[in-house]
C-alpha positions as CSV (number, residue, x, y, z in Angstrom):
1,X,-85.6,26.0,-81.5
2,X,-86.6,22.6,-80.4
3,X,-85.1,20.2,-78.1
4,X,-85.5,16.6,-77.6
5,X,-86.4,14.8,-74.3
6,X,-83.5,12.7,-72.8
7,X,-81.5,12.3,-69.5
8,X,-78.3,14.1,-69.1
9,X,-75.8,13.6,-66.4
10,X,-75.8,15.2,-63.2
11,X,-72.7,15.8,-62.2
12,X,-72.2,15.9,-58.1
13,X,-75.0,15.6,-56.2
14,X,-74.4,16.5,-52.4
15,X,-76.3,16.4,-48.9
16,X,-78.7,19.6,-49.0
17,X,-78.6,23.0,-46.7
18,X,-79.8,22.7,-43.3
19,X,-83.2,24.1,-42.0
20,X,-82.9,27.7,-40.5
21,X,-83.3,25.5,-37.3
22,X,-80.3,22.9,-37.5
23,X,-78.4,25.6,-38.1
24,X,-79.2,27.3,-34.7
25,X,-78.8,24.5,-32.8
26,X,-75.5,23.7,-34.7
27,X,-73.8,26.9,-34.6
28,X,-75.5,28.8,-37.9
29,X,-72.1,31.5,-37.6
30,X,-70.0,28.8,-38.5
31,X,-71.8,27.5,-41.2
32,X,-71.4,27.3,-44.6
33,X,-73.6,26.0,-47.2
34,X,-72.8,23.3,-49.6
35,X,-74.6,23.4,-53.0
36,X,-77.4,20.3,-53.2
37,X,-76.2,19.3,-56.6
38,X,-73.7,21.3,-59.6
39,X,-75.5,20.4,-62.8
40,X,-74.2,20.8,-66.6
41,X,-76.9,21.7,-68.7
42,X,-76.8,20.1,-72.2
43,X,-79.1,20.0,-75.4
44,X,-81.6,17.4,-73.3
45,X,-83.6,17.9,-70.3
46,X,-83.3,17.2,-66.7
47,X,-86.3,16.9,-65.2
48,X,-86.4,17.2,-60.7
49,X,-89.2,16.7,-58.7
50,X,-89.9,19.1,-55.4
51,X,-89.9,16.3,-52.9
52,X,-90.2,16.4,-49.2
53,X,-86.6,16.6,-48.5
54,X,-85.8,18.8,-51.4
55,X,-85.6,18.9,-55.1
56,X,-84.6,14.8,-56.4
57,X,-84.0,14.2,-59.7
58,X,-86.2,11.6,-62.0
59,X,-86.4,10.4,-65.2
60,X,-89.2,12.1,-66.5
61,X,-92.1,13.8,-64.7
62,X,-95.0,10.9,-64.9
63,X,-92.4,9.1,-62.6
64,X,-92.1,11.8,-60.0
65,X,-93.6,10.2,-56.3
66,X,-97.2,10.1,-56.2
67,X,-98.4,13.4,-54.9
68,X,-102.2,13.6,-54.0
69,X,-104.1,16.6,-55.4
70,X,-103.8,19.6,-53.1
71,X,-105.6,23.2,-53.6
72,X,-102.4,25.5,-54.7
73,X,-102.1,27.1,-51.5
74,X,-101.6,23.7,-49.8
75,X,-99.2,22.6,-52.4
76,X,-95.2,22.5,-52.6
77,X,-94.3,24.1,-55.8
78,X,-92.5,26.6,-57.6
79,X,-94.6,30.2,-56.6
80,X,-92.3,32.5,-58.0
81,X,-88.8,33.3,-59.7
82,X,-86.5,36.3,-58.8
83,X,-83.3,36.6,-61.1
84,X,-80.6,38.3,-58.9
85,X,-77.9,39.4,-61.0
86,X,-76.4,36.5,-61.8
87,X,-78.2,34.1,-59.2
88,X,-81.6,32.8,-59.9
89,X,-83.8,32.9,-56.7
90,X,-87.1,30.2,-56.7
91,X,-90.1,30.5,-53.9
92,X,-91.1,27.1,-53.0
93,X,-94.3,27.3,-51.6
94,X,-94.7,25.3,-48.5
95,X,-90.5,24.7,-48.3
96,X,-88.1,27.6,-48.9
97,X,-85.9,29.0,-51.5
98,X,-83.4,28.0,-54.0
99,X,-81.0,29.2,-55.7
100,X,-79.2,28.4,-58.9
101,X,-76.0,30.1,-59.1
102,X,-73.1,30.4,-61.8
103,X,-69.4,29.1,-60.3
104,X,-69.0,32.9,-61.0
105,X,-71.9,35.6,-60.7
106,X,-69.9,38.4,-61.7
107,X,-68.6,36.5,-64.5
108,X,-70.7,33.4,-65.5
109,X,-69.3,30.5,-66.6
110,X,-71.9,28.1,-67.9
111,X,-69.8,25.1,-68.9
112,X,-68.4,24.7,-65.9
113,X,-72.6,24.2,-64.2
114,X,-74.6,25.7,-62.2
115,X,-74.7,24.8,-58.3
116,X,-77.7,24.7,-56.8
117,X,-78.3,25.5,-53.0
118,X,-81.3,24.8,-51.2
119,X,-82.6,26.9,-47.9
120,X,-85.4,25.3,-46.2
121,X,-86.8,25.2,-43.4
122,X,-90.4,22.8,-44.5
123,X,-91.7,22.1,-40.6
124,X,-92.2,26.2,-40.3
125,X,-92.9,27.1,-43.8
126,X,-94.9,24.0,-44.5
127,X,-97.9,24.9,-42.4
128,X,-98.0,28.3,-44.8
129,X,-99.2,30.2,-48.2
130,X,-96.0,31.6,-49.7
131,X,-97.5,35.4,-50.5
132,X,-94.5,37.4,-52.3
133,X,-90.7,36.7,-52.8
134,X,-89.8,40.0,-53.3
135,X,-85.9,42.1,-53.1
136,X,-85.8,44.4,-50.3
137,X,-82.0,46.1,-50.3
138,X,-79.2,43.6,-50.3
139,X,-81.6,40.5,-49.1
140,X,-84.3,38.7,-51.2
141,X,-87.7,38.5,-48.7
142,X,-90.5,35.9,-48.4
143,X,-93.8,37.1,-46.8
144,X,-95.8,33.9,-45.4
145,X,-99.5,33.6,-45.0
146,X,-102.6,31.7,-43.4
147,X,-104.6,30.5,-46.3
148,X,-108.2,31.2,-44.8
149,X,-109.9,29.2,-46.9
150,X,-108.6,26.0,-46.7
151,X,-106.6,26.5,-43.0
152,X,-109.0,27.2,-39.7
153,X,-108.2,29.4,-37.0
154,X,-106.9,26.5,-35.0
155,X,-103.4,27.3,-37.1
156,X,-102.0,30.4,-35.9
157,X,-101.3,33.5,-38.1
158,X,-97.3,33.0,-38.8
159,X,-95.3,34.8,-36.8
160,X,-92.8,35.8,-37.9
161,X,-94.1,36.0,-41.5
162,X,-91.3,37.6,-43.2
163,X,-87.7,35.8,-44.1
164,X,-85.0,37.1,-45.9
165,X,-81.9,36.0,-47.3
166,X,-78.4,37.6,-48.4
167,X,-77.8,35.6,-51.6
168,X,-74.1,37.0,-51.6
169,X,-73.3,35.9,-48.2
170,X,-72.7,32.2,-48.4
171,X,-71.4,32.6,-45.0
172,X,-75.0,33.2,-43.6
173,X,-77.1,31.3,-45.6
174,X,-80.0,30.7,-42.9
175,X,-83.3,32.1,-43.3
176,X,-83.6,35.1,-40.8
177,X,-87.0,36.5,-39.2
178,X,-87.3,40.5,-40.2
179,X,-90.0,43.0,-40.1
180,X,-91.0,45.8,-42.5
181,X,-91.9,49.5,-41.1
182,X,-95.3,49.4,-43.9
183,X,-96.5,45.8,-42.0
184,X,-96.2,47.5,-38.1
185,X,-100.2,47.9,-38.1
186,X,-101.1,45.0,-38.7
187,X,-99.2,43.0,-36.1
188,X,-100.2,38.9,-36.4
189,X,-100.5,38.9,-32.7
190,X,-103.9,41.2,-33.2
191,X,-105.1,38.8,-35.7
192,X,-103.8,40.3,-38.6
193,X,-103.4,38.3,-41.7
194,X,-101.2,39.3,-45.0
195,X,-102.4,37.9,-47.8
196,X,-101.5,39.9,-50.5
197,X,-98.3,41.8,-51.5
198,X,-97.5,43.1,-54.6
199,X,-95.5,45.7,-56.9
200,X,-98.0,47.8,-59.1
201,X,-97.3,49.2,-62.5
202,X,-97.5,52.9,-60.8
203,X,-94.1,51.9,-58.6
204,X,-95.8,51.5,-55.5
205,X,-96.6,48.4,-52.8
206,X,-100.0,47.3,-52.6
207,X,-100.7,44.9,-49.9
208,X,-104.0,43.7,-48.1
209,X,-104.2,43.1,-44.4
210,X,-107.1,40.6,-43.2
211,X,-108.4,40.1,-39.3
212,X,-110.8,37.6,-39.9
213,X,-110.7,35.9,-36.2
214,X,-111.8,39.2,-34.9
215,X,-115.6,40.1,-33.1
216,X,-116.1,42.2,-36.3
217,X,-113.8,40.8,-39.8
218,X,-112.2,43.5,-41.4
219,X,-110.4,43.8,-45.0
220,X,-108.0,46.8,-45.3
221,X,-106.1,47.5,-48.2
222,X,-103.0,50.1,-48.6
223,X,-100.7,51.3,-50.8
224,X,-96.9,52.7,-49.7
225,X,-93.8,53.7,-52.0
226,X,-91.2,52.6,-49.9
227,X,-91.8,49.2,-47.9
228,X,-89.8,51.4,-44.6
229,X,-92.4,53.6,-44.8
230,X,-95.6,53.0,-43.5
231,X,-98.5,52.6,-46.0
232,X,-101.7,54.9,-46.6
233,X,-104.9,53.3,-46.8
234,X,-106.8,52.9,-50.5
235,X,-110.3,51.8,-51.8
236,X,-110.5,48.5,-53.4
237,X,-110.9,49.8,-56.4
238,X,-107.5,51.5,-56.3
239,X,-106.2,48.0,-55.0
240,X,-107.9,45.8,-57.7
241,X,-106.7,48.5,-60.5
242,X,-103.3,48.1,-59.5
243,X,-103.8,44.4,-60.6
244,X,-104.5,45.3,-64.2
245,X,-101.7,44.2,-66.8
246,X,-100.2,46.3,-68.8
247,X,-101.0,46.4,-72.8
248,X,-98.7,44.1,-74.0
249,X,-97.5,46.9,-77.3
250,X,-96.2,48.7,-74.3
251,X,-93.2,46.1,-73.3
252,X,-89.7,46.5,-74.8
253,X,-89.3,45.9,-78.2
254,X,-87.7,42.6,-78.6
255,X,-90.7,41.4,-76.5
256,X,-93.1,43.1,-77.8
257,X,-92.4,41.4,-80.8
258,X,-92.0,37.6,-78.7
259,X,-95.8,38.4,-77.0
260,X,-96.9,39.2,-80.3
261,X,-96.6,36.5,-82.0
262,X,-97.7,34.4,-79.1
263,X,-101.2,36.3,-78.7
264,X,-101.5,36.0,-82.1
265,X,-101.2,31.9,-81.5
266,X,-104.3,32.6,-79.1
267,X,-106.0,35.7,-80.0
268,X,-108.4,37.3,-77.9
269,X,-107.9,37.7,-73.8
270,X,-104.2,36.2,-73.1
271,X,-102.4,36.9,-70.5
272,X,-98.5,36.9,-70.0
273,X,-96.4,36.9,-66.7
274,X,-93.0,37.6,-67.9
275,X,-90.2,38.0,-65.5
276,X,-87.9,41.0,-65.7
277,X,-84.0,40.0,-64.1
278,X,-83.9,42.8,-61.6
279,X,-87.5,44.2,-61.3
280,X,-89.1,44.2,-58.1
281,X,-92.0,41.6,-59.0
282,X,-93.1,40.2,-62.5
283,X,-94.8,42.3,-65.0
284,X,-98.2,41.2,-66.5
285,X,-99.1,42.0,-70.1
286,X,-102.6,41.6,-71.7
287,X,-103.0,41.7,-75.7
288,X,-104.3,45.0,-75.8
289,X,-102.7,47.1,-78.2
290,X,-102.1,44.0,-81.2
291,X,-104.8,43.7,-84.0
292,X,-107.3,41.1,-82.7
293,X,-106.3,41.8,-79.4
294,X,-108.3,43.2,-76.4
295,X,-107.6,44.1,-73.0
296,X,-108.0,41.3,-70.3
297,X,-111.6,41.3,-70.0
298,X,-111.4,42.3,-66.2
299,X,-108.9,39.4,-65.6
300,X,-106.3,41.1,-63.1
301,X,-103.0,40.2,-61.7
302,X,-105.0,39.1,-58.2
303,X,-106.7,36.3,-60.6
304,X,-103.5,35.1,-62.3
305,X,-102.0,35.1,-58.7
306,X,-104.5,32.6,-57.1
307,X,-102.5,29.8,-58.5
308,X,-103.6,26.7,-60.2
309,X,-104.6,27.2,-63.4
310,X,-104.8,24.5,-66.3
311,X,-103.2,21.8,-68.5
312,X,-105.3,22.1,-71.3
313,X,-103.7,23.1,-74.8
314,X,-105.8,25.9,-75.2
315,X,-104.9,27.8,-72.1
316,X,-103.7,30.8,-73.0
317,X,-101.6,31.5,-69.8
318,X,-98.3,32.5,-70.9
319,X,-94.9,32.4,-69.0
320,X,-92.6,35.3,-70.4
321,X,-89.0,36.6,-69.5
322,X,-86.9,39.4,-70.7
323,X,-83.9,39.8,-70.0
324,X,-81.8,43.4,-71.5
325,X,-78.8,43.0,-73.9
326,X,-75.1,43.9,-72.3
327,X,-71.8,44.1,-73.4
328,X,-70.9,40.7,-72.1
329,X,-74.3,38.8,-73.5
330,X,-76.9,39.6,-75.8
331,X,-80.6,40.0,-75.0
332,X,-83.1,37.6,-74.8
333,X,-86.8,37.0,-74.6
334,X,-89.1,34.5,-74.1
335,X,-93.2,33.8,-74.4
336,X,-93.9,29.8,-73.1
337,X,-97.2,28.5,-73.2
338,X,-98.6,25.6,-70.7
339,X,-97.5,22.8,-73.2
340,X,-93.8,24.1,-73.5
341,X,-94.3,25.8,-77.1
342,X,-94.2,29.3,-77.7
343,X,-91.5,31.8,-79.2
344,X,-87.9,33.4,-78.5
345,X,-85.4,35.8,-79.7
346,X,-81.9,36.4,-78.9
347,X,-79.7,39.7,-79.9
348,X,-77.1,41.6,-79.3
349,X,-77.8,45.5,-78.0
350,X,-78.2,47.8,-81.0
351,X,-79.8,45.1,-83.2
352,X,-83.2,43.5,-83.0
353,X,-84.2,39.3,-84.0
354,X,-87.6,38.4,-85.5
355,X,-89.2,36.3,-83.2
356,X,-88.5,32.3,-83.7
357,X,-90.4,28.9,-82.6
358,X,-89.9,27.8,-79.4
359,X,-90.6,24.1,-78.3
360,X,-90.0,22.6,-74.6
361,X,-89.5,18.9,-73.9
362,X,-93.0,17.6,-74.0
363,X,-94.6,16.8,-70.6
364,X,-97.2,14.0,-69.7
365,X,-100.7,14.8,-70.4
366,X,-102.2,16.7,-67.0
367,X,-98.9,18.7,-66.9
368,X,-97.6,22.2,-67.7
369,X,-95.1,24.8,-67.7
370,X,-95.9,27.4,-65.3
371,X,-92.9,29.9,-65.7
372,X,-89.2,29.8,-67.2
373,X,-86.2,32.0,-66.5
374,X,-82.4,32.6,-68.0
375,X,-79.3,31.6,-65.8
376,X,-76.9,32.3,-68.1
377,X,-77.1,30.3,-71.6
378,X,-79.3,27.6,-68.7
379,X,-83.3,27.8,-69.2
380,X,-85.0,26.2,-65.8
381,X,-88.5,26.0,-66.3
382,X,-91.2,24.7,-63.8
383,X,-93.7,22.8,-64.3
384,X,-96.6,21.1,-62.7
385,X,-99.2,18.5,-62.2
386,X,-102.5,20.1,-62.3
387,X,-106.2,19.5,-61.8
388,X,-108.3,22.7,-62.1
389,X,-107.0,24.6,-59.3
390,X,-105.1,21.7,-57.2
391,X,-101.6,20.6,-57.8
392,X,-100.3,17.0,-57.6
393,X,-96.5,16.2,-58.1
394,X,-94.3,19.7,-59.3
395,X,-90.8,20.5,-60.4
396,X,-88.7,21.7,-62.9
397,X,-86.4,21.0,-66.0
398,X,-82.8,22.4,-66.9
399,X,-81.7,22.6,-70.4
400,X,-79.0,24.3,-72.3
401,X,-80.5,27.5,-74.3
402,X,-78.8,27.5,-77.5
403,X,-79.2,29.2,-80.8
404,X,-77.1,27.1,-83.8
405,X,-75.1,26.6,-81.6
406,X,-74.4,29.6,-79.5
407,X,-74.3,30.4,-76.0
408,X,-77.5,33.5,-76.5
């Protein structure tokens, strides 16, 4: 599958969702949101840019605004993707959420577009690390941090540091403060700092608490099954472990076969992110388990998660995404590497595709495409501007995902 660059057009564009505080000084109960733009996807990309105010579409990404080189944690961009049912949820670092939804989510309708709603609130979250976008019961949850390394003590630990978000009540669409039972002993106002949240491969939370403003600096990590429960203290061994991606032979079948043949594109110590619709965080694969493979070489899921990264054609990063076959669609996966090629396979449940080509819009040199998730027969991808570890302009593309023709 290939598809060729272009412009399509974008077909309402409206004012965007107020901050979390607008709404409380306007009434936030009788608010309702209005989607910042409904786009129809077609056979050639859009591209947006994350700008100040909120995603703005351009041309093509070498025309995005000039954005000066900032160390990822210091950097708006696209920090992680969350399908929710039919809803796809993005963490903007240093902004808020978005979230592309179907006219219908029980019943998606793709040629009638996809409305996209954005809920920000930048003057709060701009001053932090976005840590984990993560589902926690019928609200999607953002845990905010103090990037000690590039942010001095003079910027207070965020509090509150959690937000969460009904995506099926339009009605309350504002960002709301909540706390977390496993996160009570660590309080911000003692200094504590969370840095790190995560799902392991085991089913359980791992997260690391830092007091680094204290008389004596302390590092704790722990480890809970239930983020209502309080956690239980581990070594960090048993936190860096929980890191480890999984052999890549071990994924379902239809991407197993995807991951194959990108690993085989770059043999030796590849790594894939691949989002699962559904799953509590991403799962990480290494190429252990395929001939010429080998596990990660001590790379872990904490490494992947620092951010940044590289532009270079021989990166071996790869952005995945699986999605399970219904009776309504069929199943689909995806393995994407930095420059936009990679493979894909669509099929309907009970039968199984050979992996095929898969070729993104080409992006300027300096650029690449960090992940890429399914809203329907849509594929939004996001992509940045990079520079070893720091990120200049960021955004991403929208483009119909078609096979001969067929919604997949």
């Amino acid at each position: 599958m290939k598809f060729s660059a272009g412009l399509l057009i974008l077909l309402v564009f409206f004012g965007s969702c107020s901050s979390r505080t607008e709404q409380a000084q306007a009434g936030a109960a009788s608010f309702t949101p209005v989607p910042l733009a409904l786009i129809e996807a077609g056979e050639n990309p859009l591209w947006f840019e994350l700008a100040e105010d909120g995603p703005r579409q351009i041309a093509f990404p070498d025309e995005a605004g000039l954005s000066p080189f900032a160390p990822w944690p210091l950097a708006r961009h696209i920090r992680a993707i969350y399908p929710w049912g039919a809803l796809l949820i993005f963490g903007v670092n240093r902004d808020g959420l978005l979230i592309f939804a179907p006219p219908n989510a029980e019943e998606p309708a793709p040629d009638r577009g996809i409305a996209l709603y954005r809920f920000a609130d930048a003057a709060y979250w701009g001053q932090y690390t976005l840590a984990a976008l993560f589902p926690f019961g019928e609200s999607m949850a953002a845990l905010l941090y103090r990037d000690d390394f590039f942010a001095g003590p003079e910027l207070p630990l965020p509090s509150p540091r959690i937000f969460s978000i009904w995506p099926d009540e339009p009605e309350s669409p504002e960002l709301r403060p909540m706390n977390l039972p496993a996160f009570d002993s660590f309080p911000a106002e003692e200094g504590w700092n969370l840095d790190t949240l995560r799902f392991g491969h085991d089913g359980r939370w791992y997260y690391r608490a830092v007091r680094k403003d204290a008389a004596a600096p302390e590092i704790v990590h722990y480890r809970t099954d239930r983020l209502t429960n309080r956690g239980e203290a581990v070594s960090p061994g048993d936190f860096q472990n929980s890191a480890l991606p999984e052999p890549a032979n071990t994924a379902p079948a239809p991407l197993r076969a995807v991951l194959e043949a990108a690993f085989a594109q770059s043999p030796g110590d590849g790594l894939a992110t691949v989002i699962f619709p559904d799953r509590r965080s991403p799962r990480y694969f290494s190429a252990g388990g395929f001939p010429g493979g080998k596990p990660s070489g001590g790379a872990t899921v904490s490494d992947s998660e620092s951010g940044g990264g590289t532009a270079e054609a021989g990166s071996r990063e790869i952005a995945g995404f699986y999605r399970e076959p219904t009776v309504e669609r069929p199943g689909a996966a995806l393995a994407i590497f930095p420059n936009g090629r990679g493979f894909f396979s669509v099929a309907p449940a009970g039968s199984a595709a050979a992996p095929r080509p898969l070729t993104l819009p080409a992006l300027p040199p300096g650029f690449a495409y960090t992940s890429a998730a399914l809203c329907g027969d849509t594929l939004i991808a996001a992509w940045e501007e990079q520079k070893d570890y720091s990120i200049g302009a960021a955004g991403f593309m929208i483009i119909r995902f078609t096979e001969n023709g067929k919604q997949p």
